[in-house]
Biotite code that builds the C-alpha atoms (Angstrom):
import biotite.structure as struc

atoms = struc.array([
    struc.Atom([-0.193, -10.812, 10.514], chain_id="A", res_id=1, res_name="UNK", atom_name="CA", element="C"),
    struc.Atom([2.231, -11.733, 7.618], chain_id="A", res_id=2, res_name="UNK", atom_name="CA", element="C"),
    struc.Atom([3.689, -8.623, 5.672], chain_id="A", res_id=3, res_name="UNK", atom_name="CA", element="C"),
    struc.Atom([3.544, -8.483, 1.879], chain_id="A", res_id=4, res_name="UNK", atom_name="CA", element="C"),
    struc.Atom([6.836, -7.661, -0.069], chain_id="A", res_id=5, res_name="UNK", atom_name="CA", element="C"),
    struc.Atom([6.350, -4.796, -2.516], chain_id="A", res_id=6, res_name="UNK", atom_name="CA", element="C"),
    struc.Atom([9.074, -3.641, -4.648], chain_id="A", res_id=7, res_name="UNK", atom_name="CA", element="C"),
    struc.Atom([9.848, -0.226, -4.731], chain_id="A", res_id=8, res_name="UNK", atom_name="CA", element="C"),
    struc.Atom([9.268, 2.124, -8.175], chain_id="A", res_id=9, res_name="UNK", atom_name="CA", element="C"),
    struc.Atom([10.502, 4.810, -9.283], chain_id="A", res_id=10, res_name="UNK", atom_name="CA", element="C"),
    struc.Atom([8.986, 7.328, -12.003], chain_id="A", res_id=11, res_name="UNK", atom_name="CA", element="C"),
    struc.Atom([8.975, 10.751, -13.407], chain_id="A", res_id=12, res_name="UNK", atom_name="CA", element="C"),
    struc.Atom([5.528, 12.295, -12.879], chain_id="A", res_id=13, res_name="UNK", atom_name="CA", element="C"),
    struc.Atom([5.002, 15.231, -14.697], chain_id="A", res_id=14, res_name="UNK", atom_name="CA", element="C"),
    struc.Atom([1.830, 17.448, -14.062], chain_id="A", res_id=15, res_name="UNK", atom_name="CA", element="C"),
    struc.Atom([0.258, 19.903, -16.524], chain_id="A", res_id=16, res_name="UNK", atom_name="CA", element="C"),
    struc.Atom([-2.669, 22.463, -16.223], chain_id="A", res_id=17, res_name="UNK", atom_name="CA", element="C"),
    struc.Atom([-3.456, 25.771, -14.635], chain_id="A", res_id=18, res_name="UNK", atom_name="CA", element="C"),
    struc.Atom([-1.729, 25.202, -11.360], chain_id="A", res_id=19, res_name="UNK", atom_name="CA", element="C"),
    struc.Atom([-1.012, 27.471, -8.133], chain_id="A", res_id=20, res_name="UNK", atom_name="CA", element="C"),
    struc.Atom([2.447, 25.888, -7.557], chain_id="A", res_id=21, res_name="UNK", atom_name="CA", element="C"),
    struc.Atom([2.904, 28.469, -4.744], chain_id="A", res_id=22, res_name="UNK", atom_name="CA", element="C"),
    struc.Atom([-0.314, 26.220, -2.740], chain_id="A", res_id=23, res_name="UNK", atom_name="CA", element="C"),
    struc.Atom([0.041, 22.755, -5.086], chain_id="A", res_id=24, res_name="UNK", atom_name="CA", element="C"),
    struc.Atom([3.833, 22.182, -4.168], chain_id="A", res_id=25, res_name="UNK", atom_name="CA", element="C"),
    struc.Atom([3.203, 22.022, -0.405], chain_id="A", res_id=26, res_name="UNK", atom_name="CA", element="C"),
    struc.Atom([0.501, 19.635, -0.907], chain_id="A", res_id=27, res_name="UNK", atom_name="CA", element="C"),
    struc.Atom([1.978, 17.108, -3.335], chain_id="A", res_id=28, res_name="UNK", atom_name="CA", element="C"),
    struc.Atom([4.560, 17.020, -0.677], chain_id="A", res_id=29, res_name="UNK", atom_name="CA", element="C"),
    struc.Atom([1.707, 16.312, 2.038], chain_id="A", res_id=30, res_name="UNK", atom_name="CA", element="C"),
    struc.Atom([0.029, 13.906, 0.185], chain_id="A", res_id=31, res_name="UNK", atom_name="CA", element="C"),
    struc.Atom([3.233, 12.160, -0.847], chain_id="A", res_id=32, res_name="UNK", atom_name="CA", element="C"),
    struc.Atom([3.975, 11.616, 2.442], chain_id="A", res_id=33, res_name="UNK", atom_name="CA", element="C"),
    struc.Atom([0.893, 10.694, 3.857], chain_id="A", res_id=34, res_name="UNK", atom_name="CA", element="C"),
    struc.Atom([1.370, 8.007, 1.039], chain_id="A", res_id=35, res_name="UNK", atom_name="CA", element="C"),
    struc.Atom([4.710, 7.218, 2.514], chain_id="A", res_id=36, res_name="UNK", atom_name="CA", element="C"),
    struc.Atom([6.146, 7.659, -0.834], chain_id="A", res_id=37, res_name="UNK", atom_name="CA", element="C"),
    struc.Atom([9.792, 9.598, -0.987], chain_id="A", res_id=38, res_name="UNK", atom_name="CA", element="C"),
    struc.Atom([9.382, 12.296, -3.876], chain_id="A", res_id=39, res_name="UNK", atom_name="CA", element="C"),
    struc.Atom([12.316, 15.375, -5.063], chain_id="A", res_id=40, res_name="UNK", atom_name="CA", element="C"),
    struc.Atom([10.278, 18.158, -7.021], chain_id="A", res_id=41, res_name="UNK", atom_name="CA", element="C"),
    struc.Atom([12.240, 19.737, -10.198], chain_id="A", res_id=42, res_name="UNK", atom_name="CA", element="C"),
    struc.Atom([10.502, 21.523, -11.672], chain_id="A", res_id=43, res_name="UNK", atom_name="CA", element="C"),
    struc.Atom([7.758, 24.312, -11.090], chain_id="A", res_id=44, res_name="UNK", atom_name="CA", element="C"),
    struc.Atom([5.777, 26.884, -12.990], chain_id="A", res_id=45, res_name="UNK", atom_name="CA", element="C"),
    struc.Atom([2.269, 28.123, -13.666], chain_id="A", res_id=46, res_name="UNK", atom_name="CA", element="C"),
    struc.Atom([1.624, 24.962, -15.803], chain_id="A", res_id=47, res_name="UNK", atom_name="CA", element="C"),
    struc.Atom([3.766, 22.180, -14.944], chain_id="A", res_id=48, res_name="UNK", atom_name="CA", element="C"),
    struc.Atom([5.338, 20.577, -12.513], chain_id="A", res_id=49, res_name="UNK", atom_name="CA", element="C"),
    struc.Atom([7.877, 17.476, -12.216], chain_id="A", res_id=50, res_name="UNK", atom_name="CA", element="C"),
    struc.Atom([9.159, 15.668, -9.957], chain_id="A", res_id=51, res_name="UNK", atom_name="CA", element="C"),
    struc.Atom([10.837, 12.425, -9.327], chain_id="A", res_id=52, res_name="UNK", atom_name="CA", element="C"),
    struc.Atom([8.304, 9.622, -6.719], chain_id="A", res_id=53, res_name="UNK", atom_name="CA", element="C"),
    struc.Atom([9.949, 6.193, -5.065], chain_id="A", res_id=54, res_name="UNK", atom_name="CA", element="C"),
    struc.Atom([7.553, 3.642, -3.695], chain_id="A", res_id=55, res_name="UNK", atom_name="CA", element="C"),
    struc.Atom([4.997, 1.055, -4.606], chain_id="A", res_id=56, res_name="UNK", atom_name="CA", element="C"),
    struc.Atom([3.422, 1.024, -7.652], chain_id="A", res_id=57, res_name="UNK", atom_name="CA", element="C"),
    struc.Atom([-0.251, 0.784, -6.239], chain_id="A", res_id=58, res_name="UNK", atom_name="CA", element="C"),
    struc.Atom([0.785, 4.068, -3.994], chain_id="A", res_id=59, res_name="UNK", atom_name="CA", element="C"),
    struc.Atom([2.381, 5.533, -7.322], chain_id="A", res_id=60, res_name="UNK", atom_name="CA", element="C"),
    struc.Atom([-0.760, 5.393, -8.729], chain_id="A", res_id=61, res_name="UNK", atom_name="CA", element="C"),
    struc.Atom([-3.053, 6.825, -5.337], chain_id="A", res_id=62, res_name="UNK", atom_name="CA", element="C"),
    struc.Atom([-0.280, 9.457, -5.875], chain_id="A", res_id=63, res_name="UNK", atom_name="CA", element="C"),
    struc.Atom([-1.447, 10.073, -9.442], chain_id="A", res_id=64, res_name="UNK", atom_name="CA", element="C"),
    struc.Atom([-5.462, 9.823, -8.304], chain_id="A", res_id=65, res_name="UNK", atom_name="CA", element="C"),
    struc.Atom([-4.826, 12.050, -5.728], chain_id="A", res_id=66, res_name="UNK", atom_name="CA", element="C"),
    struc.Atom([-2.675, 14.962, -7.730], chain_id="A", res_id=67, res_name="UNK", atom_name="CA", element="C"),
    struc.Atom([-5.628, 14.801, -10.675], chain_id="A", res_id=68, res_name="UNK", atom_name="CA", element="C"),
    struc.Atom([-8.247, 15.697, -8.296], chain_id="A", res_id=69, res_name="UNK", atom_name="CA", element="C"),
    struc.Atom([-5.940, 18.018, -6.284], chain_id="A", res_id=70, res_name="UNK", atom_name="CA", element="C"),
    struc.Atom([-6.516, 20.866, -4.213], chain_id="A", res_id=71, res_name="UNK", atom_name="CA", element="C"),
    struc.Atom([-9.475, 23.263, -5.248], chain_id="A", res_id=72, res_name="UNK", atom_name="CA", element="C"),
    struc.Atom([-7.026, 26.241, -6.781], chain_id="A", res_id=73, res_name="UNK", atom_name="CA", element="C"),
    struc.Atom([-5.667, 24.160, -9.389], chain_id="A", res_id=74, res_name="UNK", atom_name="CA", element="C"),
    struc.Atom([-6.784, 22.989, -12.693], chain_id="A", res_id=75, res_name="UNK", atom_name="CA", element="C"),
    struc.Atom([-5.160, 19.383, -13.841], chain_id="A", res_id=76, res_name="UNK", atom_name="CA", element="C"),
    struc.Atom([-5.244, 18.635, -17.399], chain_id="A", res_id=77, res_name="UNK", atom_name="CA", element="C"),
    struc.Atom([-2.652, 16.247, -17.716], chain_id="A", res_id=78, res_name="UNK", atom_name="CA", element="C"),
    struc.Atom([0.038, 14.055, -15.523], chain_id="A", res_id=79, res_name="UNK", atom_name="CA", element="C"),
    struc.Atom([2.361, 11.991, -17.471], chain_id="A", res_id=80, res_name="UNK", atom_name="CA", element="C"),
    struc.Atom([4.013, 9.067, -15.912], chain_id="A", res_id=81, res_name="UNK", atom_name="CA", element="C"),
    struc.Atom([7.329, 7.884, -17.098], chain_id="A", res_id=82, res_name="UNK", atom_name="CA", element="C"),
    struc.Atom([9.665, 4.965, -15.594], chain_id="A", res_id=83, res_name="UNK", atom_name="CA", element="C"),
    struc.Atom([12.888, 5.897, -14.357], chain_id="A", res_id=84, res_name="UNK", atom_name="CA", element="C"),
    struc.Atom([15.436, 3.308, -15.200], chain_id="A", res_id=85, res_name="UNK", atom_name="CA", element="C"),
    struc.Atom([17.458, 2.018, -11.863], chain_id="A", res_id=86, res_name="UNK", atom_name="CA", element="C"),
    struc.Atom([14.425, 1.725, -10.005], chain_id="A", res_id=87, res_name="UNK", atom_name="CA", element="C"),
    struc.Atom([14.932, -0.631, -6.858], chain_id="A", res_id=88, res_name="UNK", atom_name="CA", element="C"),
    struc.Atom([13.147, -3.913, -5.602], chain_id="A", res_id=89, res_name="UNK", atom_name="CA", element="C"),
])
């Protein structure tokens, strides 16, 4: 079986709605590493949360698919995606 190379990202996610960051913090920290994606969480509130994710794009991306249908108590409007410059190959 022949692995495929996949460079590494790195982005800002930021997540906006009604959100139970009390319940939705421990699971986007589940889910990111059930993705095997390395993530640092800086922000939190009622209605947004950021944090920093490092992987591959496509699992970037499950991330993001994954966060917008999220856990039953929370309502996601929103996630904005932004490139963070020094991101590694």
């Amino acid at each position: 079986m022949t692995e495929r190379h996949q460079s590494q990202s790195r982005e800002r996610m930021t997540i906006v709605g009604d959100l139970d960051a009390a319940s939705f913090v421990p699971w986007i920290r589940r889910h990111a590493a059930k993705l095997g994606l390395s993530q640092a969480i800086s922000h939190t509130s009622s209605d947004r949360i950021e944090l920093e994710i490092v992987g591959p794009m496509d699992l970037i991306d499950m991330m993001e698919m994954g966060c917008s249908l999220g856990p039953i108590d929370v309502w996601v409007e929103t996630i904005h995606r932004t490139p963070v410059e020094g991101a590694t190959d």
